[in-house]
C-alpha positions in Angstrom: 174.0 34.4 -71.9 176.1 35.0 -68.6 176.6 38.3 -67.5 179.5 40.6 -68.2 179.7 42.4 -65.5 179.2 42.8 -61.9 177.7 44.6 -59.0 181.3 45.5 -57.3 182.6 46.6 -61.2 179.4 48.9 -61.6 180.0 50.1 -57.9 183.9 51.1 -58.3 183.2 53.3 -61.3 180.2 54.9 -61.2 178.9 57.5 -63.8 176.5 59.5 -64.8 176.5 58.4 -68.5 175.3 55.0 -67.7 172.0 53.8 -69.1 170.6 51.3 -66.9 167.6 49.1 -68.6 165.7 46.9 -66.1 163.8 43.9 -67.8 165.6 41.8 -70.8 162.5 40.5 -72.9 161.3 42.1 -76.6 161.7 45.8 -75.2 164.7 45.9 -72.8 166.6 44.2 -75.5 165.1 46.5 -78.8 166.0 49.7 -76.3 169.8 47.9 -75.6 169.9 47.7 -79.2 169.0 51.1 -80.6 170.6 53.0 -77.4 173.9 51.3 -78.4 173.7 51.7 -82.2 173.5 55.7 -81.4 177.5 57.1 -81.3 177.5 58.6 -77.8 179.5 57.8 -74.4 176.7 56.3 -72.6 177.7 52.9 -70.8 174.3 50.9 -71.1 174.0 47.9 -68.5 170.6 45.5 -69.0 169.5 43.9 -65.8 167.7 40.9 -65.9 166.8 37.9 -63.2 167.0 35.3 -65.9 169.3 35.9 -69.0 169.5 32.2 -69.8 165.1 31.9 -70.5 162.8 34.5 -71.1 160.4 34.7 -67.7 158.1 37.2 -68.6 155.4 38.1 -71.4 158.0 37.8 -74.7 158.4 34.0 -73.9 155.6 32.8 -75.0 153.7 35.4 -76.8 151.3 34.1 -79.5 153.3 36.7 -81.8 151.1 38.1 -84.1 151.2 41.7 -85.3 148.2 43.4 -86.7 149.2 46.9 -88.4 145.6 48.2 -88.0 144.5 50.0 -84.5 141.3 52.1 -83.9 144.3 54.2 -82.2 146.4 55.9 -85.1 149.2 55.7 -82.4 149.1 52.1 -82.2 149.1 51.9 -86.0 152.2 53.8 -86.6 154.2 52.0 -83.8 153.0 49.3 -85.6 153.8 50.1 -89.1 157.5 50.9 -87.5 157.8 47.9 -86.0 157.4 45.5 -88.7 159.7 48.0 -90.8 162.4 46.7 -87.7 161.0 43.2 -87.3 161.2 42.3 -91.6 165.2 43.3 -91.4 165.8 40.6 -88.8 166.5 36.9 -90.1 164.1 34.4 -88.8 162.2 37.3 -87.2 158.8 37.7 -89.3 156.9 35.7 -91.5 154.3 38.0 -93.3 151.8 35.4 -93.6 148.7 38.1 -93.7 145.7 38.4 -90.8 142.3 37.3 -91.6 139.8 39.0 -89.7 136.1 37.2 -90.4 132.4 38.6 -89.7 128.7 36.8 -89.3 126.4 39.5 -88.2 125.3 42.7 -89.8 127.1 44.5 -87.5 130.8 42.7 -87.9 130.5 43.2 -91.6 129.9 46.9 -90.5 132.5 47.1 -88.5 135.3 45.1 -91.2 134.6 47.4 -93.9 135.2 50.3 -91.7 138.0 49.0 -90.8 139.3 48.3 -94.4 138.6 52.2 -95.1 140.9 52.9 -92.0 144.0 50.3 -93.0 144.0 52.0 -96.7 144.0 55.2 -95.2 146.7 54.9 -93.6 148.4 53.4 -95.6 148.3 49.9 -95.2 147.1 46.8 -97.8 143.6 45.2 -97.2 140.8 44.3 -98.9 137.6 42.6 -98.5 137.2 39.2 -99.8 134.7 36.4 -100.0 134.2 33.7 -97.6 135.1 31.4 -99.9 138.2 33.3 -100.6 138.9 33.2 -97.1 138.4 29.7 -96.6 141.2 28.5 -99.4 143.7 30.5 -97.2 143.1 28.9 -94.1 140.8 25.8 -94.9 141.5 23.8 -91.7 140.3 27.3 -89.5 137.5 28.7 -91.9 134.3 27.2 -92.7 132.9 29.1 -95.2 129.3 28.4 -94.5 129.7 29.9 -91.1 131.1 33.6 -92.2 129.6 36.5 -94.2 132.7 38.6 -95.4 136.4 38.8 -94.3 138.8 41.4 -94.1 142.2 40.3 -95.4 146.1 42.7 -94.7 148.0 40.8 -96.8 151.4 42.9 -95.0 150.5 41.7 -91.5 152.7 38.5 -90.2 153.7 36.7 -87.2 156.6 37.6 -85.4 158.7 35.4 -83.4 159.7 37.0 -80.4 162.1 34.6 -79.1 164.4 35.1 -82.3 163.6 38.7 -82.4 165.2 38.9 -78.8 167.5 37.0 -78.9 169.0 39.6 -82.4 168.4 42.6 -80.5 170.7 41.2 -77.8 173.3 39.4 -79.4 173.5 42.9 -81.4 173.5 45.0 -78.4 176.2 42.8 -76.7 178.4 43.1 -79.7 178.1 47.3 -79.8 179.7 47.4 -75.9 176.2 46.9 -73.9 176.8 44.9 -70.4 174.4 42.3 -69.6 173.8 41.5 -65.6 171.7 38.7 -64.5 170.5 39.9 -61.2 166.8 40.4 -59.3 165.7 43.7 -59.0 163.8 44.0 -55.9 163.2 48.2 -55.9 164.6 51.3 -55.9 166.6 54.2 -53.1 165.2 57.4 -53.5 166.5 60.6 -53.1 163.4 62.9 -52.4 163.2 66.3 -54.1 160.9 69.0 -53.0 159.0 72.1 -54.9 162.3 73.2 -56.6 163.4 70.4 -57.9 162.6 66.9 -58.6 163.3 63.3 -57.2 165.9 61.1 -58.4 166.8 57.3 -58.0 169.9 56.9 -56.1 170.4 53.0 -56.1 168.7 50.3 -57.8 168.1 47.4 -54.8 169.0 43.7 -56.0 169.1 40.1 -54.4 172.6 40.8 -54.9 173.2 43.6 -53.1 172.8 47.6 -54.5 173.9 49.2 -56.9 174.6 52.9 -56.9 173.5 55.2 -59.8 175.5 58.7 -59.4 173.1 60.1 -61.4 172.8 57.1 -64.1 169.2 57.2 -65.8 166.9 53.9 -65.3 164.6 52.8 -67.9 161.9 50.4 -66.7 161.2 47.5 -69.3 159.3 45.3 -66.8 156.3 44.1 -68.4 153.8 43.0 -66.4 156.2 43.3 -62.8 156.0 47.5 -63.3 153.4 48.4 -61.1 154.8 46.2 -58.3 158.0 47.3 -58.9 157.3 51.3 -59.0 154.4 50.9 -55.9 151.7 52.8 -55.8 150.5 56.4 -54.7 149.2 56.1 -51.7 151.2 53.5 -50.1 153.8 54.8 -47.9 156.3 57.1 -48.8 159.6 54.2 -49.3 157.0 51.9 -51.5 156.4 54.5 -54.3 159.1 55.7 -56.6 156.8 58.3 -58.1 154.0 60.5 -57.3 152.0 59.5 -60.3 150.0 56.2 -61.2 151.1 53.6 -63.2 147.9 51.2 -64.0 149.5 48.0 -65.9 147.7 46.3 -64.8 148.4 42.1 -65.6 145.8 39.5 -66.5 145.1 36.1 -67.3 144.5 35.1 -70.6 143.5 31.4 -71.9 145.6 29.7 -75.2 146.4 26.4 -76.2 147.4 24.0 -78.9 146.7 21.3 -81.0 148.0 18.2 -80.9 151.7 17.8 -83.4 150.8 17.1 -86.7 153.0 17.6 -89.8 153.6 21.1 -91.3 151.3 22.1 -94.1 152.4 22.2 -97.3 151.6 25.1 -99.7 151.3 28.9 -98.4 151.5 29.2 -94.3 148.0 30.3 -93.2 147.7 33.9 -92.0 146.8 34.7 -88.9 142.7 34.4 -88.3 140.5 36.5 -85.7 137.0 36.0 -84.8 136.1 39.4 -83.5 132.6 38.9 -82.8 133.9 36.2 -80.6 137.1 37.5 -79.1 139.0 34.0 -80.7 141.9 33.9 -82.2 144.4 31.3 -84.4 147.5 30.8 -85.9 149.8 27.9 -87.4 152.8 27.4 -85.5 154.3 24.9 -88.3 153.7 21.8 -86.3 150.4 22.4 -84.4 148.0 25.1 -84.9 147.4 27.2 -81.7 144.3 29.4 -80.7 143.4 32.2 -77.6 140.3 33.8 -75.9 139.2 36.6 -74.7 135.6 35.5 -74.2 135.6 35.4 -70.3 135.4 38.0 -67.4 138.7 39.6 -67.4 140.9 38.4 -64.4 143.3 40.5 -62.3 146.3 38.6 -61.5 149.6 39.1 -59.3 152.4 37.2 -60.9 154.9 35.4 -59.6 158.3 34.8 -61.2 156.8 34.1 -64.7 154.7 35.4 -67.2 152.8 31.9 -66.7 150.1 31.7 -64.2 148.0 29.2 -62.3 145.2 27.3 -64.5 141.8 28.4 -63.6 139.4 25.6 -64.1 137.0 28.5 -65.6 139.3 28.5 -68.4 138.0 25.0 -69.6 134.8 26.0 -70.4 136.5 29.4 -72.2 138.4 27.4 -74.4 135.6 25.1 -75.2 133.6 27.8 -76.5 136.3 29.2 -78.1 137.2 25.9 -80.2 134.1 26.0 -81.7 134.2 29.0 -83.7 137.0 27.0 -86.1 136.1 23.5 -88.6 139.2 22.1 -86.8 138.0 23.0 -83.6 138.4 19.3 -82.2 141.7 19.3 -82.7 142.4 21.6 -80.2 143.2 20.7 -75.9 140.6 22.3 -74.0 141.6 20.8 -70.3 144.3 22.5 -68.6 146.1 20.2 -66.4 147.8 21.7 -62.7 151.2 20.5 -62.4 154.7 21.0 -62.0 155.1 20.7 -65.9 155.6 23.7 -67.6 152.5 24.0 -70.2 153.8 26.3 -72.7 157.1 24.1 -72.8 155.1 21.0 -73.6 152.4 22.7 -76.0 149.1 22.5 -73.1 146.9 25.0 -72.1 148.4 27.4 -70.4 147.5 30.9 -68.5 149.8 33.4 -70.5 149.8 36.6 -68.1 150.1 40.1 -70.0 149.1 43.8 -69.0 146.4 46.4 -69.8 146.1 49.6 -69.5 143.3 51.8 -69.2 143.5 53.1 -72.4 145.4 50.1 -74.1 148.6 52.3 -74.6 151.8 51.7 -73.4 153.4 53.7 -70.5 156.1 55.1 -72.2 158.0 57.8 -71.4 160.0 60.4 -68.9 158.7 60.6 -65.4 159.2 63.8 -64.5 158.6 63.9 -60.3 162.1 61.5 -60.7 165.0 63.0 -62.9 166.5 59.4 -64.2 163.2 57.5 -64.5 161.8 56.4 -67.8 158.9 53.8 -68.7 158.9 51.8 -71.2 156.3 49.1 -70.2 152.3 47.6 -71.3 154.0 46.9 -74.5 152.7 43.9 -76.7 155.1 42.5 -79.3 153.0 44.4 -82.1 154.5 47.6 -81.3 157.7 46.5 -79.5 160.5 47.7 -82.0 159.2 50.8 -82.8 157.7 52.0 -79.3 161.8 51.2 -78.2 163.1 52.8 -80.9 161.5 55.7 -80.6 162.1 55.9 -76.5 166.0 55.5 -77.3 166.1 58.6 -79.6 164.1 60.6 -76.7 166.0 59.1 -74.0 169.6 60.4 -76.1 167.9 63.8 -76.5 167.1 63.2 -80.5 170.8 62.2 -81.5 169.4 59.0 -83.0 167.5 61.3 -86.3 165.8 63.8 -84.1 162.3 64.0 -82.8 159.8 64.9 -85.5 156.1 66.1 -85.0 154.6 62.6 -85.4 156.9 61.9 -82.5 156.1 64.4 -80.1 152.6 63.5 -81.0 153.2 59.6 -80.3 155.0 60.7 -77.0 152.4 62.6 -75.7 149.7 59.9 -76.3 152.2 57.6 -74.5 153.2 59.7 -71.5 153.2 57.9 -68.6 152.1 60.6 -66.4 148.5 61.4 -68.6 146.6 59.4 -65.7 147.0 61.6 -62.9 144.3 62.8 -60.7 142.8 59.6 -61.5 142.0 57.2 -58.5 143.4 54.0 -58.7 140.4 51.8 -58.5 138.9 53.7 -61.5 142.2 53.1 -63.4 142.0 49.2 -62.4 138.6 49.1 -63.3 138.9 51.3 -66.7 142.4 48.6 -67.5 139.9 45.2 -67.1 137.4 46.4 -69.1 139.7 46.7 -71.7 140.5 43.0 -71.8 137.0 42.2 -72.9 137.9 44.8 -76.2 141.1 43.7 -76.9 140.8 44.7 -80.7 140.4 48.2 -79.6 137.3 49.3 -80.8 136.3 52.3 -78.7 139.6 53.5 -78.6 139.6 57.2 -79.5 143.3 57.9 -78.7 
């Protein structure tokens, strides 16, 4: 897509109805899409470096969306999400998530976790290993697993297809598309009456002035670097308040092409007493890891990062909790190739947060600044969805008591007081629990 309009247009005719959204993956575009279908008078410009190839998180994210959270929150901006994602053509395949145990204690915890998915709500039901094994025989041996937890409603989503509908959509309802670095922010400082504001958003093109336009941040794992941090001085940080997204590295990788599978696709398979994961992708299967120390990482212009040689010996591991294990590529390779392009190994860079919610939200120390960021693909619709109706002051349906409830959990301002290093720490730790199971939110 090329851009439809430009820095000189936006800076002869400035407003303070425009709706700036900075980041063009799974969110930016979902919030372009329901901000536009609302009838209102808002102009809504999305800023993006790249709007020909997804850079950051979206573009190669393994895609699947598990309805079931320890966190109710997460679960309902789940459950709203694939309600979005099953309307789209091309967008989901509900293919089902297998989760499998092998110890006392997983078997525990997967039937508690079946109690949970009916309650709220949601299909599951614990099957055989046997059972298991027929629906994904080249993953599963049954020898190896006790008992498995099966959500029949769960699916893969691809977020490459799902983006590219939110945009094309948005693009067709009036929104602007500008394909342009943002580099930071001008402030305008407040003081104990009244609160900051943005007054220019900083480019490699030049700056463009607000007038009072609001700025929703959609920025993945580039957020933290692009707000700064408390502490640093005063031009570096937009806002008074931490924002710990913090990005990591994260192993996954392929097997080699083979022909697609006739019959029923396979669901999507997790090991949780492992931290593995698989999936078929049609023409190779594909599998991730979080079995390794987590690893803090400051990306560059891509959600892709350097190939630590650790990562060999994670994915080795890894492999061997599946019968088709071999079949898998468990070297990464460092060269100028790109790795997700040609199906490798490859270091796909995403955030956590110290509480594994999103940041989502007003930020109130900055009149026009919203955050909409730490958000995986699982909860991507309906976190944006519900953002855009706050953002328009309820004129998309309202804001309902399960909203205010959602928004307050999300609220990017919840870890103040908080020092940073705790926050860092509290974020990494979370890698190593990915499937949430502490979480109390």
């Amino acid at each position: 897509m090329q851009s439809t309009v430009s820095i000189s247009d936006l800076n002869a005719n400035p407003s303070s109805q425009r709706i700036f959204i900075v980041g063009g993956g799974i969110v930016g575009a979902a919030l372009a899409f329901y901000l536009s279908k609302a009838n209102n008078d808002h102009h809504i410009v999305l800023l993006d470096r790249s709007l020909q190839k997804l850079q950051g998180s979206t573009g190669h994210a393994p895609g699947f969306v598990g309805q079931l959270n320890e966190s109710p929150v997460l679960t309902r901006l789940a459950q709203d999400t694939v309600a979005e994602y099953v309307s789209i053509p091309g967008g989901f395949n509900t293919v089902g998530g297998l989760e499998l145990a092998s110890t006392p204690a997983g078997v525990q915890t997967l039937q508690s976790r079946c109690e949970k998915a009916l309650a709220a709500g949601l299909s599951a039901g614990m099957i055989t290993p046997k059972e298991a094994a027929a629906l994904a025989p080249d993953f599963i041996d049954p020898e190896t697993v006790t008992t498995a937890l099966h959500f029949p409603s769960d699916g893969t989503a691809n977020a490459q297809v799902i983006t590219s509908y939110f945009t094309q959509e948005a693009r067709a309802q009036g929104v602007d598309f500008l394909e342009t670095a943002v580099t930071g922010f001008a402030k305008k400082d407040g003081n104990e009456e009244r609160a900051g504001e943005i007054a220019a958003i900083r480019t490699a093109n030049g700056d463009i002035s607000l007038a009072g336009s609001t700025v929703i941040l959609a920025t993945g794992i580039w957020t933290s670097s692009i707000t700064g941090s408390p502490g640093q001085d005063k031009e570096a940080s937009i806002t008074k308040f931490p924002v710990p997204i913090i990005p990591v590295a994260h192993p996954y990788t392929f097997t080699g092409p083979r022909p697609a599978r006739g019959g029923k696709p396979y669901p999507f398979v997790r090991w949780p007493e492992h931290h593995v994961y698989a999936r078929d992708h049609g023409d190779r299967d594909g599998l991730g890891s979080y079995d390794h120390a987590p690893l803090e990482l400051s990306p560059g212009h891509t959600a892709i990062g350097a190939w630590p040689s650790s990562f060999d010996q994670v994915l080795s591991e890894a492999t061997s909790h599946l019968k088709n294990g071999r079949a898998f590529l468990a070297q990464g390779q460092e060269d100028d190739s790109d790795p997700f392009e040609v199906k490798a190994p490859f270091n796909g860079i995403f955030s956590v947060t110290p509480d594994n919610l999103p940041l989502a939200g007003r930020v109130s120390d900055v009149t026009n600044l919203w955050l909409c960021a730490a958000i995986w693909v699982t909860t991507a619709a309906g976190t944006a969805k519900l953002i855009a109706r706050e953002v328009l002051g309820g004129s998309q349906g309202g804001i309902s008591a399960g909203d205010e409830e959602v928004l307050k959990a999300l609220d990017p301002e919840r870890f103040q007081g908080v020092e940073a290093e705790v926050l860092t720490t509290q974020a990494l730790e979370r890698y190593n629990n990915i499937y949430n199971k502490e979480t109390t939110s």
